[in-house]
MARMI-916746 format. One record per residue (C-alpha): chain; x, y, z. Coordinates in pm, whole numbers. Each point is the difference from the previous one (the first is absolute). Example, Ala and Ser with C-alpha at 12.3 -4.5 7.8 and 13.67 -1.06 7.14 Angstrom:
<rec roza="A" u="1230" v="-450" w="780"/>
<rec roza="A" u="137" v="344" w="-66"/>
This chain:
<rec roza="A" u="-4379" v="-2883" w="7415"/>
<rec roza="A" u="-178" v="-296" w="-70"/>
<rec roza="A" u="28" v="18" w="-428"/>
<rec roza="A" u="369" v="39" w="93"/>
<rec roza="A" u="71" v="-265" w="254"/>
<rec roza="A" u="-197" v="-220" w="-243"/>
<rec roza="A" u="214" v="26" w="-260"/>
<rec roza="A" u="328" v="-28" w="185"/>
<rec roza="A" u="-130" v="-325" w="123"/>
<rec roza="A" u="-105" v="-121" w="-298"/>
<rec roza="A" u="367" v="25" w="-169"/>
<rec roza="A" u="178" v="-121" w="290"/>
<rec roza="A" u="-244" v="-258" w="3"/>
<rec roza="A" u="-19" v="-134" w="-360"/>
<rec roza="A" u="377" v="23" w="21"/>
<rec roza="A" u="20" v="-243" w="302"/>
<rec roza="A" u="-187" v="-240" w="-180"/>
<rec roza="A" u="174" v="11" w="-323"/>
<rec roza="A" u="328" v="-6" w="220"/>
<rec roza="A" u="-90" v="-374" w="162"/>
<rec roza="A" u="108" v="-196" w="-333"/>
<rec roza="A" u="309" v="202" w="-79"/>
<rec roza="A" u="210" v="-142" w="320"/>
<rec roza="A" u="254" v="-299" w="-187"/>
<rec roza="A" u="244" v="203" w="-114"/>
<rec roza="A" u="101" v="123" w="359"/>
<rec roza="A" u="-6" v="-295" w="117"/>
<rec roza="A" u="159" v="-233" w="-248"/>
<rec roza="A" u="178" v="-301" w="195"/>
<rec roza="A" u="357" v="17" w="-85"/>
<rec roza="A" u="-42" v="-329" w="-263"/>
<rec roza="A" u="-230" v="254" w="-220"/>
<rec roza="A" u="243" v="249" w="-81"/>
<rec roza="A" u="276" v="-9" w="-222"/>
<rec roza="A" u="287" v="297" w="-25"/>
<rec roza="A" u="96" v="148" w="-361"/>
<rec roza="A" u="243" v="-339" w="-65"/>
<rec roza="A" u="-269" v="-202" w="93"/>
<rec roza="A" u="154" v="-93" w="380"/>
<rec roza="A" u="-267" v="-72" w="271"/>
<rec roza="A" u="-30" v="318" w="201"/>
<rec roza="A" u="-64" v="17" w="360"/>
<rec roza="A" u="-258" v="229" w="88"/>
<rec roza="A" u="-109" v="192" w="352"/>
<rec roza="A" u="-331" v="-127" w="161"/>
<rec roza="A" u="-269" v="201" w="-95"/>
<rec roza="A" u="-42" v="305" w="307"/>
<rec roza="A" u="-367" v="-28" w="116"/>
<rec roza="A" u="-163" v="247" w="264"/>
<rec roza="A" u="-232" v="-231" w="243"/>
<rec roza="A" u="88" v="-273" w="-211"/>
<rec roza="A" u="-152" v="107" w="-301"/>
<rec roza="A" u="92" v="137" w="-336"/>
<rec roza="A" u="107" v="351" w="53"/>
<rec roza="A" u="-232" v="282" w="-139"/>
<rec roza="A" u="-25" v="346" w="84"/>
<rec roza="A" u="17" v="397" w="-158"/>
<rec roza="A" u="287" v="228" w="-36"/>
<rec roza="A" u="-274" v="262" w="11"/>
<rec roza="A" u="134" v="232" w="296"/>
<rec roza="A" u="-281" v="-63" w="298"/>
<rec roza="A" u="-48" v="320" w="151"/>
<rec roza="A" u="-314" v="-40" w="222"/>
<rec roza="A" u="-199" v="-292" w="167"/>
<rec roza="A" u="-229" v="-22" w="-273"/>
<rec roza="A" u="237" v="-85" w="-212"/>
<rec roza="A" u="124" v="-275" w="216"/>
<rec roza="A" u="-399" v="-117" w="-9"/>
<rec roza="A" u="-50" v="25" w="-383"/>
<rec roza="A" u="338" v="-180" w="-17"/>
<rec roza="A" u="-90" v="-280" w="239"/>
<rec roza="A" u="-346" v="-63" w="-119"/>
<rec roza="A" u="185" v="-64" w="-354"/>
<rec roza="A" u="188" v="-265" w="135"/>
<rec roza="A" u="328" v="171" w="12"/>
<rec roza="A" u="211" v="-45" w="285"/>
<rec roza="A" u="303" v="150" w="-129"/>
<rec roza="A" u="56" v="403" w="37"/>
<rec roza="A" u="332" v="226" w="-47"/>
<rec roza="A" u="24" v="317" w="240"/>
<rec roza="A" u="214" v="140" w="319"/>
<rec roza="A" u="-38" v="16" w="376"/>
<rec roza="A" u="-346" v="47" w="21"/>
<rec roza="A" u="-84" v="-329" w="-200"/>
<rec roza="A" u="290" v="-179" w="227"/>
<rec roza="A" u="-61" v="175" w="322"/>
<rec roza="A" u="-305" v="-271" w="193"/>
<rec roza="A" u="-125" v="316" w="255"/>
<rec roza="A" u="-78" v="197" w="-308"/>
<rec roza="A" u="-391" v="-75" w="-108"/>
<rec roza="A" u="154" v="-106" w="-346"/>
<rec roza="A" u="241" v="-192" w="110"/>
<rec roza="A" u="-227" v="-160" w="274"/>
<rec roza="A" u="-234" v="-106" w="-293"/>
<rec roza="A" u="286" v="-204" w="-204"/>
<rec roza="A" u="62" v="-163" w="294"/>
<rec roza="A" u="-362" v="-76" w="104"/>
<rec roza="A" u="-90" v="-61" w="-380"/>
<rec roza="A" u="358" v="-210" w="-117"/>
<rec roza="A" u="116" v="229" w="-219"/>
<rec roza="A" u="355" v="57" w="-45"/>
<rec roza="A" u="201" v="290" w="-94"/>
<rec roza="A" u="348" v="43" w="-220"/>
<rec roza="A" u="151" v="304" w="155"/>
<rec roza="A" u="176" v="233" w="-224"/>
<rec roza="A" u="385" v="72" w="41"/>
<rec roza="A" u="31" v="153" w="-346"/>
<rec roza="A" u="57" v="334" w="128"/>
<rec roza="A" u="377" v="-158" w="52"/>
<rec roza="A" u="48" v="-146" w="-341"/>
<rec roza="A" u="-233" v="251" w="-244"/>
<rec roza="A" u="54" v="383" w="-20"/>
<rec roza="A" u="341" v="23" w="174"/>
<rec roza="A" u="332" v="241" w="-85"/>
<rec roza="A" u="224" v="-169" w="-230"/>
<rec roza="A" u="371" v="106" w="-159"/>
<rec roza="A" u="11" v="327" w="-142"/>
<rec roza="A" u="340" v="-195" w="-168"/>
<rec roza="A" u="231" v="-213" w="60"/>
<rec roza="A" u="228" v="10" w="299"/>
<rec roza="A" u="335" v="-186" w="119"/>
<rec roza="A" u="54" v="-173" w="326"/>
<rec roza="A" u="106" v="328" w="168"/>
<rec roza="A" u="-193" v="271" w="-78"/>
<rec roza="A" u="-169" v="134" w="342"/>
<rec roza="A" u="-241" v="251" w="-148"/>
<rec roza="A" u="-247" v="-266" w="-199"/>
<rec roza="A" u="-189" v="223" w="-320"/>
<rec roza="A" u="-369" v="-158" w="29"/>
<rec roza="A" u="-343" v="81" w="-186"/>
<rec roza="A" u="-228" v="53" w="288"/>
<rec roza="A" u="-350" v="-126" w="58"/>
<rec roza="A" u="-68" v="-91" w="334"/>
<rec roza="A" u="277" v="86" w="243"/>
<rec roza="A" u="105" v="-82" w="391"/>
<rec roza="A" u="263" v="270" w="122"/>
<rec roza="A" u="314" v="-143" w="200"/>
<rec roza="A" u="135" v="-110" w="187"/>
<rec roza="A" u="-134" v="-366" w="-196"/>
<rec roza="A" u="124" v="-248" w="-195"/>
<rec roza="A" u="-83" v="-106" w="-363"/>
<rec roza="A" u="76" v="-291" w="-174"/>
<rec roza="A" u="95" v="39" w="-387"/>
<rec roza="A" u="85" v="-325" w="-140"/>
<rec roza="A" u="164" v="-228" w="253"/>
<rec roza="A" u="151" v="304" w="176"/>
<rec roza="A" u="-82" v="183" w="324"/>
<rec roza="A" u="24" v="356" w="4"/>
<rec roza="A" u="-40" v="230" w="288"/>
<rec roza="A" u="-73" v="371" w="-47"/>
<rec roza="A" u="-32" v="269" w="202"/>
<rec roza="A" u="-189" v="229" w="-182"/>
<rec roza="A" u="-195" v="-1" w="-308"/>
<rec roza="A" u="-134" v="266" w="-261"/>
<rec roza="A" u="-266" v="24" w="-297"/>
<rec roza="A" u="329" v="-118" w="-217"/>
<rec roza="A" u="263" v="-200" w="197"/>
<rec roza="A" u="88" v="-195" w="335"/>
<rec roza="A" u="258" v="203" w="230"/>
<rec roza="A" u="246" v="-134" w="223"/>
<rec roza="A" u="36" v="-346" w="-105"/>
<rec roza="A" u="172" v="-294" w="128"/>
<rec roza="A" u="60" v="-291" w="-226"/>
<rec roza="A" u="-23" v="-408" w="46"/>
<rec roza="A" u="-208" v="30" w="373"/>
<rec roza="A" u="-113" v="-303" w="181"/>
<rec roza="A" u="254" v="-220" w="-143"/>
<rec roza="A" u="-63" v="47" w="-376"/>
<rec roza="A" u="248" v="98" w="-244"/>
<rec roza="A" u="41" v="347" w="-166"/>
<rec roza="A" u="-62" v="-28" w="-380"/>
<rec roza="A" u="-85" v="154" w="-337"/>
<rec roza="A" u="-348" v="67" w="-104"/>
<rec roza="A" u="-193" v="75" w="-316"/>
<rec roza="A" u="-295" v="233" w="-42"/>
<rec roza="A" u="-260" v="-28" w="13"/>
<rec roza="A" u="15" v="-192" w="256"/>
<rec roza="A" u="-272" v="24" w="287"/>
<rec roza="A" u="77" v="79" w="358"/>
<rec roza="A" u="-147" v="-222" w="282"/>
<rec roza="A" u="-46" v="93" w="382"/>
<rec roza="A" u="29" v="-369" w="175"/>
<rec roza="A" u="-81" v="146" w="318"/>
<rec roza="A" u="-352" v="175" w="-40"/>
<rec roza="A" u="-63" v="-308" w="-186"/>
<rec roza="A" u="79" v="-227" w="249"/>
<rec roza="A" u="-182" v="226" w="293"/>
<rec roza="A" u="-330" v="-34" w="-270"/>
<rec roza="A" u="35" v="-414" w="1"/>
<rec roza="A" u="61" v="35" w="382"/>
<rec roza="A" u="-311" v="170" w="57"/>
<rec roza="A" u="-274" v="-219" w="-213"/>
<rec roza="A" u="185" v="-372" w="14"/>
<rec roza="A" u="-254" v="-134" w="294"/>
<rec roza="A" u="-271" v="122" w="-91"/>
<rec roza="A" u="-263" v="-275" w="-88"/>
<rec roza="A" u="-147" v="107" w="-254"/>
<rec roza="A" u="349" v="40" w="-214"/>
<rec roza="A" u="-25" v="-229" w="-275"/>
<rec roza="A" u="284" v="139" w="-157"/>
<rec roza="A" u="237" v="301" w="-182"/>
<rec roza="A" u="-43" v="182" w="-290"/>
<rec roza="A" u="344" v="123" w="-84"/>
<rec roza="A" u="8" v="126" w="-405"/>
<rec roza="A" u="-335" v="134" w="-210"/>
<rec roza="A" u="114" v="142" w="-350"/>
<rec roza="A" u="362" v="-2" w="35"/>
<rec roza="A" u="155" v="280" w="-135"/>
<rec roza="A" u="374" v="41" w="-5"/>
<rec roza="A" u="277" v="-280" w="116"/>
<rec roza="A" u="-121" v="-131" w="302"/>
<rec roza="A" u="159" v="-311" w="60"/>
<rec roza="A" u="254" v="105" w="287"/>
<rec roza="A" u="-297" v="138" w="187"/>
<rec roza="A" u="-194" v="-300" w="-52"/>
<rec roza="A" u="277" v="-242" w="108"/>
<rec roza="A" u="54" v="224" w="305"/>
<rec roza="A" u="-378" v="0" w="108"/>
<rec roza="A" u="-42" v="-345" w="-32"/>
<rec roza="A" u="304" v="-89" w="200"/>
<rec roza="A" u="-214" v="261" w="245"/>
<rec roza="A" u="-270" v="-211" w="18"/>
<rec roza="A" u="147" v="-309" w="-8"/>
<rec roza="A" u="172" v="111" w="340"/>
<rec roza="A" u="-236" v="117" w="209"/>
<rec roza="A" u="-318" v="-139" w="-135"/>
<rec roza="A" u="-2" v="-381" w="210"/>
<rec roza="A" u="-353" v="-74" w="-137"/>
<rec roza="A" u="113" v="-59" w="-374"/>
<rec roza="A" u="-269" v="266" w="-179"/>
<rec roza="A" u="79" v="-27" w="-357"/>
<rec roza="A" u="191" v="318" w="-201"/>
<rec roza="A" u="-248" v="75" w="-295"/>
<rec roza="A" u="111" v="233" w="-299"/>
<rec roza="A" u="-159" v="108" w="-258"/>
<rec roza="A" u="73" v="-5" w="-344"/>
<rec roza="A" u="-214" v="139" w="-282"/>
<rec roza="A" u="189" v="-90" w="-326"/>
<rec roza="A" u="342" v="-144" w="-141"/>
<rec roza="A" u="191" v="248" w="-3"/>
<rec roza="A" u="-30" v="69" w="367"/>
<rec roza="A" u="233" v="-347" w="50"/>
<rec roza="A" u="298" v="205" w="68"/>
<rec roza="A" u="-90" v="33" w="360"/>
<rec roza="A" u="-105" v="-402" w="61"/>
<rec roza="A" u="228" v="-258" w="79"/>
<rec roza="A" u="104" v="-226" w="302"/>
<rec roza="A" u="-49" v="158" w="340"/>
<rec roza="A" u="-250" v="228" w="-81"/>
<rec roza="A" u="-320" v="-104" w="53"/>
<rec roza="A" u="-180" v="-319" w="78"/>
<rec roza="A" u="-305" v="19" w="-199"/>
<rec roza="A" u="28" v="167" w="-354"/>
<rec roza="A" u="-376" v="234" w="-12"/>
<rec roza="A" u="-47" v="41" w="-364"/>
<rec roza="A" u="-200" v="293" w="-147"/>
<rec roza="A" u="-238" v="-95" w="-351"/>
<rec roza="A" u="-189" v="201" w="-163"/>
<rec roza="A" u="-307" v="-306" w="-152"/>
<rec roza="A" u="-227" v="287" w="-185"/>
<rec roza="A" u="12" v="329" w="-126"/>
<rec roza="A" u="-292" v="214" w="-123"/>
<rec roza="A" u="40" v="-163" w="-304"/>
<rec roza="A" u="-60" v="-370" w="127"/>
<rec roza="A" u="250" v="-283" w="71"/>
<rec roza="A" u="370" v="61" w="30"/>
<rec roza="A" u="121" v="-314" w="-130"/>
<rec roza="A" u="371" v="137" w="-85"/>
<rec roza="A" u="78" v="98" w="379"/>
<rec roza="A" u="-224" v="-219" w="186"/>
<rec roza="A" u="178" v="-284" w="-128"/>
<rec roza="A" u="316" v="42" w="-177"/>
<rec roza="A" u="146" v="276" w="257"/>
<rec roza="A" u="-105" v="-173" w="322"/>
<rec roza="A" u="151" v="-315" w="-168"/>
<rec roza="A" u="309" v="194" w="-77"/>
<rec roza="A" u="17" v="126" w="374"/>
<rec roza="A" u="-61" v="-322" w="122"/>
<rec roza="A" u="300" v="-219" w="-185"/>
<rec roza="A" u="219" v="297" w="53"/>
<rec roza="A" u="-75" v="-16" w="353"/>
<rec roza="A" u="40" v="-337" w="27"/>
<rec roza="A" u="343" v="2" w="-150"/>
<rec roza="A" u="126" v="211" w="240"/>
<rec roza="A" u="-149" v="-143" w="298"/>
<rec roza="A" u="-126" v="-363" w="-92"/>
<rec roza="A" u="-368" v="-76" w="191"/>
<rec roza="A" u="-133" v="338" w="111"/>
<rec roza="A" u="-327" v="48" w="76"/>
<rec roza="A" u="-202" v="194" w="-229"/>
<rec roza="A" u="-365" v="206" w="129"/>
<rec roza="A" u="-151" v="207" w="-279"/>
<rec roza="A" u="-148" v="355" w="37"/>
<rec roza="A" u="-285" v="29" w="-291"/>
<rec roza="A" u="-1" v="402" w="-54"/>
<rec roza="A" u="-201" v="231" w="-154"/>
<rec roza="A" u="-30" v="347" w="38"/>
<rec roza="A" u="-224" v="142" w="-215"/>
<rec roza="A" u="-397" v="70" w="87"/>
<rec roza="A" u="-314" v="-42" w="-171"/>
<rec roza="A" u="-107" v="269" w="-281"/>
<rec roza="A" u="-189" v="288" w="216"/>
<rec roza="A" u="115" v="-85" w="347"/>
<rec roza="A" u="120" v="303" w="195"/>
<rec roza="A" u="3" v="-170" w="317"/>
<rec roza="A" u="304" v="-228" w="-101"/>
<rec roza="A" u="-163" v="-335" w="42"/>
<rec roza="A" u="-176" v="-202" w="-246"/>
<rec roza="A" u="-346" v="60" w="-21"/>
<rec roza="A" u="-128" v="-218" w="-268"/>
<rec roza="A" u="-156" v="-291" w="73"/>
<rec roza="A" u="37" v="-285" w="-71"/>
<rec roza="A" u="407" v="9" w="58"/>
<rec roza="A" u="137" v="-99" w="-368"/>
<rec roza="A" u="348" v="2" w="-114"/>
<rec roza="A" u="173" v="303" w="-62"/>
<rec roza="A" u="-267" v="166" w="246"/>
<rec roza="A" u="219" v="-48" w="330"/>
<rec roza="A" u="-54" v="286" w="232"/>
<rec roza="A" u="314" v="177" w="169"/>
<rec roza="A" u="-107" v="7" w="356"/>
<rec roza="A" u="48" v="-366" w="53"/>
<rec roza="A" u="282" v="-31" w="-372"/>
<rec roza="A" u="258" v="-203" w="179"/>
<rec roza="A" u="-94" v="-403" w="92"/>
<rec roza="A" u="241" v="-240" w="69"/>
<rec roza="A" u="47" v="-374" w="10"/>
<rec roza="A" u="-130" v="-316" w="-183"/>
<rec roza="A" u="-88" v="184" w="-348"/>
<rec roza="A" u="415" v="-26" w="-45"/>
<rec roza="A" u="-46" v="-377" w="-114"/>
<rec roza="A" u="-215" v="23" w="-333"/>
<rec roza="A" u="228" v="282" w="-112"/>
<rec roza="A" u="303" v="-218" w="15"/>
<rec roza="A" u="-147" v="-314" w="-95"/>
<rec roza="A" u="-162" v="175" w="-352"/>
<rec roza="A" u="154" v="-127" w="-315"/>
């Protein structure tokens, strides 16, 4: 216990050191940055937790020693559920005791959803779907801009369906579209918006698929019932995955980079790609606020316990258990030549 706790601490650690320079680039006042023609660019003010610099781990937090190993680190930044969010459980009774805050996952209603089988009219009341996860009706599901209410569903279509509920207007639709359940989602933002140690929502990991209608739709979600103004985060692990950014989607843009590999520095993604996410994003939706996720998922050579166990940590040596850190390391990335 104590060889492994050692190590974790020692990576979080050395990376919450190296992460105090790195901090500019989030923060840029709006007279430091330029857009692609060269016009000054407003940006957002930097989001801080407790008034500092936000740091924390994507690692998933299962137990209260992880919460410990993460605190002790310096991290006061975690991503989980209700347990994390909920202050009478005993790990959710330690983030609040101990200031750390939590980004609660809604991806379950954006990642891993039915989409079109194929394309459909405006009037078709049987709706052919690929099913993943699926509520039976009576519900309602959004697809695009549309409401749809069902009353039934099976493993390959929605039954029973009324088109253009709740006001919205009956249209055509392309697959593969993804399907989107406002209400569960809405219930889910209900149920965690108070709680104090909500820092805010994690709405889009590795997007696969065409997920901007859901995205649109959940933000709007949030942006309703949520009166304490916890950023949207998405995240966004390469270019390519640009399809489902754009205005109204998020408020903070969470990129994924990848700075070594077994074989050393990365050069070619840690600093062209992010840059290439970065302008992209910036086209689209001028000033948004940028947090880094440095990843790595491999092990050290010989570990069957999934964790690094070499010591000292050196790059290209990161451990899995604690792979995923987020926050200040974004700013060297996208300030390299």
């Amino acid at each position: 216990m104590g060889r492994r706790h050692g190590i974790e601490r020692t990576y979080l650690k050395t990376s919450a050191i190296c992460s105090v320079l790195l901090l500019h680039a989030l923060t840029a006042s709006a007279s430091d940055s330029q857009d692609a023609a060269g016009n000054s660019m407003e940006l957002h003010a930097a989001y801080t937790v407790n008034g500092e610099p936000v740091f924390g781990t994507n690692f998933k937090t299962k137990t209260l020693d992880d919460l410990r190993i993460a605190h002790e680190a310096g991290i006061h930044v975690v991503t989980g559920g209700k347990k994390l969010l909920d202050v009478e459980s005993e790990m959710g009774r330690y983030c609040l005791e101990h200031g750390i805050k939590v980004i609660g996952y809604l991806t379950r209603h954006t990642i891993g959803r039915p989409w079109l089988r194929q394309n459909i009219g405006a009037v078709e009341t049987e709706i052919p779907i690929i099913t993943r996860r699926l509520p039976r009706g009576p519900a309602v599901v959004q697809i695009d801009d549309e409401l749809i209410r069902y009353e039934d569903a099976t493993s390959s279509a929605l039954l029973g369906c009324e088109r253009g509920v709740g006001g919205t207007q009956a249209s055509k639709h392309e697959a593969p579209a993804f399907l989107f359940w406002p209400q569960e989602a809405a219930a889910e933002v209900a149920a965690v918006k108070d709680s104090p140690n909500l820092w805010g929502y994690w709405v889009l990991g590795d997007s696969r698929g065409y997920l901007r209608s859901s995205l649109r739709a959940l933000y709007r979600i949030v942006k309703e019932l949520d009166d304490h103004d916890h950023p949207v985060c998405a995240g966004f692990p390469g270019t390519q995955h640009l399809r489902n950014f754009g205005p109204q989607m998020c408020d903070v843009m969470i990129l994924y980079y990848y700075p070594f590999a077994r074989e050393g520095y990365r050069r070619e993604h840690t600093t062209r790609s992010t840059q290439w996410i970065t302008t992209g994003a910036r086209e689209q939706v001028p000033g948004i606020p940028f947090i880094g996720i440095n990843q790595g998922f491999w092990e050290a050579e010989g570990s069957e316990r999934h964790i690094n166990i070499g010591e000292p940590l050196t790059p290209g040596s990161y451990g899995s258990r604690w792979r995923i850190s987020f926050g200040k390391e974004l700013a060297a990335c996208s300030r390299s030549p």
